[in-house]
C-alpha positions as CSV (number, residue, x, y, z in Angstrom):
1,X,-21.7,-10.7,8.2
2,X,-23.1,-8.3,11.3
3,X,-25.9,-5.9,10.0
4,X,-23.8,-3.3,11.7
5,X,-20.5,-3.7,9.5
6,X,-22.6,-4.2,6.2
7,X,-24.8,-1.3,6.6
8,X,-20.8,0.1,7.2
9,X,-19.4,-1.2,4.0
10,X,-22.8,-0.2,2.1
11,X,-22.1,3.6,3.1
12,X,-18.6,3.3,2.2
13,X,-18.6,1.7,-1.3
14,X,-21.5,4.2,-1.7
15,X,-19.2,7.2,-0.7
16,X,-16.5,6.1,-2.8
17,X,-18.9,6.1,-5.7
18,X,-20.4,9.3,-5.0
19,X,-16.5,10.9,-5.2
20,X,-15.5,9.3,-8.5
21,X,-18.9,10.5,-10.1
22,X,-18.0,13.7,-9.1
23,X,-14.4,14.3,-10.0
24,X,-15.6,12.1,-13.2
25,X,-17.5,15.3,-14.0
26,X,-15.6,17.7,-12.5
27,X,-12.8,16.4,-14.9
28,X,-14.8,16.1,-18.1
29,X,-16.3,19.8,-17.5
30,X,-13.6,21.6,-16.3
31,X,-10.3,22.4,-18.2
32,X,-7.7,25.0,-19.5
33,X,-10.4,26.0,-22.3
34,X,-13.7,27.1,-20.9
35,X,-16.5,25.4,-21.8
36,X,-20.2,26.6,-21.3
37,X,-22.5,23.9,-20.0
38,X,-24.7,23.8,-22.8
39,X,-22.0,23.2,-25.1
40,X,-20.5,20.2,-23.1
41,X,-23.9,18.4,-23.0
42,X,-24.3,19.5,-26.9
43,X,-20.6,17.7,-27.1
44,X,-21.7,14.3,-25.3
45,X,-24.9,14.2,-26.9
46,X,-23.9,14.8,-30.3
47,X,-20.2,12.5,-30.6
48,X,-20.4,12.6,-34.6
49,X,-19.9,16.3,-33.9
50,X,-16.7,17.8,-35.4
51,X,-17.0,21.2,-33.8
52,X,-14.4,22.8,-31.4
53,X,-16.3,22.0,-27.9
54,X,-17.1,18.2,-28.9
55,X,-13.8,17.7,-30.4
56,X,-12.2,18.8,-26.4
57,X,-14.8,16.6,-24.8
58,X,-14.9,13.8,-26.5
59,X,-11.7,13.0,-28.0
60,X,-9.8,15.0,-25.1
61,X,-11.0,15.1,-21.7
62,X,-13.1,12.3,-21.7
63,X,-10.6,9.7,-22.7
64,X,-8.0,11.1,-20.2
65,X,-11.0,11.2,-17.6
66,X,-11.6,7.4,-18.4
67,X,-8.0,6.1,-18.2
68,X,-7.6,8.0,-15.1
69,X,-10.0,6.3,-13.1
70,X,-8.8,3.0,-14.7
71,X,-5.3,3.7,-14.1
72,X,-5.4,5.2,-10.8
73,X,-7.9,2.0,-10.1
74,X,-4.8,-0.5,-11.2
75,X,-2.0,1.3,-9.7
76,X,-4.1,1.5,-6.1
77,X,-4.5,-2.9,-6.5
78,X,-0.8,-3.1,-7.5
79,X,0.2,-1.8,-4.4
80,X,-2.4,-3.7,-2.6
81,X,-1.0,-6.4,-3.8
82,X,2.9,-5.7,-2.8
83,X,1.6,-5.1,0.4
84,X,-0.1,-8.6,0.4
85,X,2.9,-10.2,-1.0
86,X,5.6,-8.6,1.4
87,X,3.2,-8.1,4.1
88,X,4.2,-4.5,4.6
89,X,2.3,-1.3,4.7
90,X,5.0,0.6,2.9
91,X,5.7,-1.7,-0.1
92,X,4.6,-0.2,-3.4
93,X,5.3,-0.4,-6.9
94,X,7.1,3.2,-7.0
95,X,8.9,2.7,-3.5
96,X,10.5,-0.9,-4.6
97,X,11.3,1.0,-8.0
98,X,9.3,-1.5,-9.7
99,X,7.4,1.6,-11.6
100,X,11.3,2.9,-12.4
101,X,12.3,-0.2,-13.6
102,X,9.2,-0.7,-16.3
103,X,10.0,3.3,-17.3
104,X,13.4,1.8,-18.2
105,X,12.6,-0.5,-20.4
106,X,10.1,1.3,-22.2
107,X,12.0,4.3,-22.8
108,X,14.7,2.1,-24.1
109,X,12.2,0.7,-26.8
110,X,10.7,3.4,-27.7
111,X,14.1,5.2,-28.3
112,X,15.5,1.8,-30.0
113,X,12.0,2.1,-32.5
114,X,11.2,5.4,-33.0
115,X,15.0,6.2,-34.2
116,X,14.2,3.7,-36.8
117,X,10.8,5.2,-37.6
118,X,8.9,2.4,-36.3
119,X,6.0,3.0,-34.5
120,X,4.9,0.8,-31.4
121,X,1.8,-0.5,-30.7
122,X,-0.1,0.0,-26.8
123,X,0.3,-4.0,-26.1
124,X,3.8,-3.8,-27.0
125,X,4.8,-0.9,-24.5
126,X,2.6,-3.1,-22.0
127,X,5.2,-5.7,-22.8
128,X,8.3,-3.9,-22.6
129,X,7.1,-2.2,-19.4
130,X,6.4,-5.4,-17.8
131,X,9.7,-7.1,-18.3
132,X,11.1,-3.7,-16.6
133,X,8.7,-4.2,-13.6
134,X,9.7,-7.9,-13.5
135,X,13.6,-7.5,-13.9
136,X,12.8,-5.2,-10.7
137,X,10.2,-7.4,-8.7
138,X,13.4,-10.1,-9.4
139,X,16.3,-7.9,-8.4
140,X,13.9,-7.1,-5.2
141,X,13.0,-11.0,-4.3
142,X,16.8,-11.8,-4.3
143,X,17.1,-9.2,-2.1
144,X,15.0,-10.7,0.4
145,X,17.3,-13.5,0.9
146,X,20.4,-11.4,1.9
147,X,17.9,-8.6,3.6
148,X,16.4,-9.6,6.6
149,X,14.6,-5.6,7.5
150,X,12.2,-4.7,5.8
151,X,13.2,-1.1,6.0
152,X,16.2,-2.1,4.4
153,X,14.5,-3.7,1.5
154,X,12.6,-0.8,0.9
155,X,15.6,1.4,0.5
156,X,17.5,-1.3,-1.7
157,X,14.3,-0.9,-3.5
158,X,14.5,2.9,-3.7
159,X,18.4,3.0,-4.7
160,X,17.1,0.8,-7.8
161,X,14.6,3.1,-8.8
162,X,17.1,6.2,-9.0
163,X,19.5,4.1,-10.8
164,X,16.9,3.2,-13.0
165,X,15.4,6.6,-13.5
166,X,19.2,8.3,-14.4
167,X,19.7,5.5,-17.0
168,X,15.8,6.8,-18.4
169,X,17.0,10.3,-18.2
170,X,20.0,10.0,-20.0
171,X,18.3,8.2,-22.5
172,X,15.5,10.8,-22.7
173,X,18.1,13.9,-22.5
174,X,20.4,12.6,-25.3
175,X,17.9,12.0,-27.9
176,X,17.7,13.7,-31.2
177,X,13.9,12.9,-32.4
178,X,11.6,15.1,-32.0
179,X,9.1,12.7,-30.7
180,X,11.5,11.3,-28.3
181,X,12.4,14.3,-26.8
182,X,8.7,14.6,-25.9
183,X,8.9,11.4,-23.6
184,X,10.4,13.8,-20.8
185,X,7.1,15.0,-19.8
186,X,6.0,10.8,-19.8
187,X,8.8,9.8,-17.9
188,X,7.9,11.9,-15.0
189,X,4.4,10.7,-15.3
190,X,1.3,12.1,-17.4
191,X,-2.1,11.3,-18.1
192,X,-2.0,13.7,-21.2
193,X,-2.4,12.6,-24.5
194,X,-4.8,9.3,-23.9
195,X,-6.7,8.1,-26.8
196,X,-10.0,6.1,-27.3
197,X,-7.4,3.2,-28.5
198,X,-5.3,3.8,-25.1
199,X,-8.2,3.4,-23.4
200,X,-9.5,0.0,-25.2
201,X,-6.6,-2.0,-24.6
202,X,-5.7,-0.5,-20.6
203,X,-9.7,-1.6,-20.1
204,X,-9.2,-5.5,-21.1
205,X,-6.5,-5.6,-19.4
206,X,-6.6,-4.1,-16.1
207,X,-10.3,-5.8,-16.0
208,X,-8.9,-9.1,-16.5
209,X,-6.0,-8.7,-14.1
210,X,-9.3,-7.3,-11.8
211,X,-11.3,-10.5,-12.1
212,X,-8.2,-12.8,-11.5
213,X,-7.8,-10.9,-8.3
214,X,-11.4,-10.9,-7.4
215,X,-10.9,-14.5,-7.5
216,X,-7.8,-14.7,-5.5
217,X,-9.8,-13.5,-2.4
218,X,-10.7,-16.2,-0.2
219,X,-6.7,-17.5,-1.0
220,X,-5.3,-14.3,0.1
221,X,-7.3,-13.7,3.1
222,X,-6.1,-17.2,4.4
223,X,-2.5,-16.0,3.3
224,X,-2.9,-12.5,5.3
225,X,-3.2,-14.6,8.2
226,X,0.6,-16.3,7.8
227,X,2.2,-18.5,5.0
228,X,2.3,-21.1,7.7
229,X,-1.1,-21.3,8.4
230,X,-2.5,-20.8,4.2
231,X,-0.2,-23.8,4.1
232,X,-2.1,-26.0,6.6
233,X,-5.5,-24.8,5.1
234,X,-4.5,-25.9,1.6
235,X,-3.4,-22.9,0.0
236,X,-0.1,-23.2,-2.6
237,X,1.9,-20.7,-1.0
238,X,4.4,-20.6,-3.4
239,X,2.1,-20.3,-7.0
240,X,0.1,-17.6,-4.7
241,X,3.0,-15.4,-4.8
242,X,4.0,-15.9,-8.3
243,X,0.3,-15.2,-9.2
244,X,0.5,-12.1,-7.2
245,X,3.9,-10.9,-8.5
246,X,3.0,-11.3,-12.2
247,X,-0.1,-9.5,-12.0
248,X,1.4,-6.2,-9.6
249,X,3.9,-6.5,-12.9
250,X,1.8,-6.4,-15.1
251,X,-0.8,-3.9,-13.2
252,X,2.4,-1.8,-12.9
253,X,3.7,-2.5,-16.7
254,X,0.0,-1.0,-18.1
255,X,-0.1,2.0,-15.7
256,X,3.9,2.9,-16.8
257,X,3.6,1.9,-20.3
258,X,0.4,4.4,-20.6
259,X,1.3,7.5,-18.1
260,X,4.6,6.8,-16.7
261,X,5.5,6.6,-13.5
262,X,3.1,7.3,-10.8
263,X,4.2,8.2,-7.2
264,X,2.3,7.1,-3.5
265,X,-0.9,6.6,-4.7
266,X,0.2,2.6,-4.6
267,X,1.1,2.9,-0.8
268,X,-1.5,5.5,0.3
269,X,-4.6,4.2,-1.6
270,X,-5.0,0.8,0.2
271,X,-4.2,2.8,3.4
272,X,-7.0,5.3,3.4
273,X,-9.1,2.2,2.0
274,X,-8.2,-0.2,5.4
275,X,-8.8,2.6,7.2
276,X,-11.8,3.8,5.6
277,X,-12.8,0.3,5.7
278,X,-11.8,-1.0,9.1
279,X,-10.7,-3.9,7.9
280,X,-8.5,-6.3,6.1
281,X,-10.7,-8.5,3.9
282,X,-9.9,-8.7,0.1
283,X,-12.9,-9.5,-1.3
284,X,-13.6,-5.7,0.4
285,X,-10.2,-4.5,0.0
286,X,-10.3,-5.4,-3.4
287,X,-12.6,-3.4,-5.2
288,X,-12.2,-0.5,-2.3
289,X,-8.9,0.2,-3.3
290,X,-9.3,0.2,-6.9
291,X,-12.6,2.9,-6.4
292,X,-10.0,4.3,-3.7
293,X,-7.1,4.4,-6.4
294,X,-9.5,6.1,-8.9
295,X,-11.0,8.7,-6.8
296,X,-7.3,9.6,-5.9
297,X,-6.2,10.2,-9.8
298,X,-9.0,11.9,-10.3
299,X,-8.4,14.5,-7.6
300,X,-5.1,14.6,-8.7
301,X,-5.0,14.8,-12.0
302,X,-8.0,18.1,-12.1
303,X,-5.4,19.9,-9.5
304,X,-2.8,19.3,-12.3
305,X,-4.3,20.2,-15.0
306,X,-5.9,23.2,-13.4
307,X,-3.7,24.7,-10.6
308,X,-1.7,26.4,-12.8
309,X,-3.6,26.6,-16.0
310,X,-2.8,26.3,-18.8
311,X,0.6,24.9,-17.9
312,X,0.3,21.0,-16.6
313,X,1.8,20.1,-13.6
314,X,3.2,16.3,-13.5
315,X,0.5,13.4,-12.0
316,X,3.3,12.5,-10.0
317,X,4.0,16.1,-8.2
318,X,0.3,16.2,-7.2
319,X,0.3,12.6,-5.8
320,X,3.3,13.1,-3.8
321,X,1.9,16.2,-2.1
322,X,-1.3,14.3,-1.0
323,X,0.2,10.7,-0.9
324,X,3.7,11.8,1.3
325,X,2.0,12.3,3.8
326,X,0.1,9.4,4.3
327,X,3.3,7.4,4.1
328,X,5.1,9.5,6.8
329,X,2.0,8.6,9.1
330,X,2.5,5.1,8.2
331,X,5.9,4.9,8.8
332,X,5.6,6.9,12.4
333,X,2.9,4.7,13.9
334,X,4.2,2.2,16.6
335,X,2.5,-0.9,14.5
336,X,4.3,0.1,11.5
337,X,7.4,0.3,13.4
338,X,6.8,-3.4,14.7
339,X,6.1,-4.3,11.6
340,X,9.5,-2.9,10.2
């Protein structure tokens, strides 16, 4: 690799680090109850600790803190990998209504459980929102074969996600329990509420998911360059997309299962990161857009749960004032139109 473009890379994996350390903080310190200093670093020091302050740090913000930047990581290398898959700038887990579709289900177990006063486990919302995310990716594949725009795949893709956010809203809206009632603030997509448990299971997975894709790098930089030609150079075209499919599902299953669904950061992560970057390499791409994906949540998530404090804003309003906008760019730029 040039000196030049390494020395390149260096600066921006290092700048991507030195924004996720600082929101990290920034989200661990700051918060609708004020905290002194003192008594943070008293808080972190001292975990056993039952007092007031440690009880907010530790088992508040700083689980929440920790699955956003794991979260945001995931849903940023979901989308990279849609992208990959449908070679498309625009293609995301939210846009195709993948997200929607794993909101679905979930809400449909939990209601189907909790009416019955049983409680759910984390792997088996992970479960339930996965089949959602792959009843979608399948809907979305057929689609391909009767759709030959891309634009036009997207918007099947959209018009599936409304459909499949009224059916969650009814579902939502018309429910008696108490504790299902409270999935409305979920369904529109939350961090809130994450536990050291949460945070267990969403680390083994979305790290295993991470290393599988690590390892997918050399295939799916031959792939970027045309099916045809990952063909001729020995790749298996055909278990490379099913490989990427099922882990964007189940990327997309743990993000919705956890904190709902989750708009633009997908699509505009890996665009800022390629940018960023300057290029289109996924053994760079790779663990750029999950940094990229985590230093977006972060952001995010302190503007919601400060803007207007103490009330919460929704993840996904935040995201979508930021993330829009990045899309709209994409989508007016003459080589996304060509690629449309």
């Amino acid at each position: 690799m040039n000196k030049k473009y390494l020395k390149k890379y260096i600066l921006c994996f290092f700048m991507l680090t030195l924004g996720i350390v600082f929101f990290f903080i920034l989200n661990v310190f700051i918060g609708s109850v004020k905290l002194s200093v003192s008594e943070i670093i008293s808080a972190l020091t001292d975990v056993a600790s039952s007092d007031r302050s440690s009880t907010i740090i530790n088992d508040i913000r700083l689980p929440r803190t920790i699955a956003v930047l794991i979260l945001g990581g995931a849903l940023s290398l979901s989308g990279y990998l849609l992208q990959t898959f449908f070679h498309n700038p625009i293609a995301g887990p939210f846009v195709l209504g993948i997200s929607s579709g794993a909101k679905m289900c979930v809400a449909i177990v939990m209601v189907f459980f909790l009416s019955r006063s049983i409680h759910l486990g984390s792997i088996a919302l992970i479960l339930a929102a996965f089949a959602g995310s792959m009843i979608c990716m399948g809907f979305v594949l057929l689609m391909t074969r009767r759709v030959n725009s891309m634009a036009m795949l997207i918007v099947c893709g959209v018009m599936v996600g409304y459909i499949c956010s009224a059916i969650t809203e009814l579902i939502v809206t018309f429910a008696s329990d108490a504790d299902i009632v409270n999935l409305h603030n979920w369904s529109r997509g939350s961090f809130s509420g994450m536990t050291w448990d949460n945070v267990k299971v969403m680390s083994v997975v979305v790290l295993l998911c991470f290393i599988f894709i690590f390892l997918l790098s050399k295939p799916l930089d031959v792939y970027n360059l045309g099916e045809s030609f990952a063909s001729e150079m020995g790749v298996d075209v055909k278990k490379l997309r099913v490989i990427l499919v099922v882990l964007s599902g189940l990327l997309s299953g743990c993000i919705v299962a956890f904190a709902g669904p989750i708009s633009f950061v997908g699509i505009a992560s890996p665009h800022l990161i390629r940018k960023l970057f300057g290029t289109e390499k996924p053994i760079l791409m790779i663990p750029g857009c999950f940094m990229g994906g985590s230093l977006f949540c972060l952001f995010c998530d302190l503007l919601a749960r400060t803007l207007f404090s103490p009330t919460e804003l929704n993840i996904s309003t935040v995201t979508a004032v930021f993330g829009a906008p990045v899309v709209i760019m994409i989508m007016v730029s003459r080589k996304t139109r060509k690629d449309l």
